[in-house]
C-alpha positions in Angstrom: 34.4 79.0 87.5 33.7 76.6 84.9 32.6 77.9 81.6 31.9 77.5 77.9 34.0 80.1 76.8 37.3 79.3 79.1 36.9 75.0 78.5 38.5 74.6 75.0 39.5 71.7 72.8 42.2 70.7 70.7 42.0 69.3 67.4 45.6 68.2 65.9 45.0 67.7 62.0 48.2 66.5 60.5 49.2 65.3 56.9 52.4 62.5 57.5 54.6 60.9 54.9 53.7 57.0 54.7 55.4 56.0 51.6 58.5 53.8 53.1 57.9 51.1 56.0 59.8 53.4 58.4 57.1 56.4 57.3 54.3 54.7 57.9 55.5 53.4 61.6 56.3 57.1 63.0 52.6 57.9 61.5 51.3 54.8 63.5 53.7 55.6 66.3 52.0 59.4 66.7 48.3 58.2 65.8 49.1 55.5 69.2 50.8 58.7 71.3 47.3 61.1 70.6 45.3 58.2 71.6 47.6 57.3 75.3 47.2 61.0 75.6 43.4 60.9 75.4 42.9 62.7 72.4 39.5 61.0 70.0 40.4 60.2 66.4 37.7 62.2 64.4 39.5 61.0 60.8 42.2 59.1 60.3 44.7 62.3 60.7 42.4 64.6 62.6 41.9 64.0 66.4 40.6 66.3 69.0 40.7 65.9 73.0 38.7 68.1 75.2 41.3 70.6 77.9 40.1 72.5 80.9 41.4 75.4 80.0 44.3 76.9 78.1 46.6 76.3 80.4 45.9 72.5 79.6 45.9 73.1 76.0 49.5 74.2 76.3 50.7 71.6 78.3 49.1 69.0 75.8 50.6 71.4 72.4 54.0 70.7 74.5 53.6 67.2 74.7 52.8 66.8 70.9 55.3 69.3 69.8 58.6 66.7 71.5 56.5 63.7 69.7 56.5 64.7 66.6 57.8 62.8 63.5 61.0 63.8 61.5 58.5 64.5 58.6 55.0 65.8 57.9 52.8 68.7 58.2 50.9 68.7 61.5 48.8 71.6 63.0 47.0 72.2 66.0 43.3 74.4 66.1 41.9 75.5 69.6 37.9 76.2 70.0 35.8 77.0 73.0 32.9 74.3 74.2 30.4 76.8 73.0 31.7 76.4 69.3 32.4 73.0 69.9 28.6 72.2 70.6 28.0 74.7 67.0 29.7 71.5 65.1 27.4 70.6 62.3 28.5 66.5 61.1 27.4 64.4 58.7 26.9 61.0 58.5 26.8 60.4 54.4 24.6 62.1 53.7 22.4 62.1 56.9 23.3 64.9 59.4 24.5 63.4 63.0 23.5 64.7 66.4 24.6 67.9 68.0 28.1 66.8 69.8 27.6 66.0 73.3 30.0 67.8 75.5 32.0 65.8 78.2 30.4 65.1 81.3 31.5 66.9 84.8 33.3 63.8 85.7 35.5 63.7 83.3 36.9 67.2 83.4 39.5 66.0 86.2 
């Protein structure tokens, strides 16, 4: 059964070096391999991507773990849907809408 507290995300926050040209391609080179693996850029070094489970969350914590750069700091947070939907977000200083969770068809 489907539920709020068993659907999680993933939100990979990560702090790469970018100070030689070869740097700064491995950062664009992961950034690209988050977004083919359907993860949302929330900032520039913080994406998130919805998971059906844990089970999904570890297959996706495997697949960023081999492409990882040589360098850098990267770390991964898991949440529930319920906290998810708890986000509070600003926009400046105007406060956004409530996140919308993903709709049933695009849970498989």
């Amino acid at each position: 059964m489907l539920s709020g507290y068993r659907l999680m995300w993933m939100l990979v926050m990560f702090d790469l070096p970018v100070m030689t040209k070869p740097e700064r391609r491995a950062a664009a080179k992961f950034r690209m391999f988050l977004l083919d693996q359907g993860f949302q850029m929330c900032q520039l070094s913080v994406y998130l991507r919805f998971c059906a489970g844990k089970e999904q969350s570890q297959v996706f914590t495997r697949r960023v773990q081999r492409a990882l750069p040589a360098a850098g700091n990267v770390q991964i947070l898991y949440f529930t849907d319920k906290q998810y939907e708890n986000i509070v977000s600003f926009d400046g200083p105007r406060r956004r809408r409530a996140n919308q969770n993903p709709q049933q068809f695009t849970l498989f």
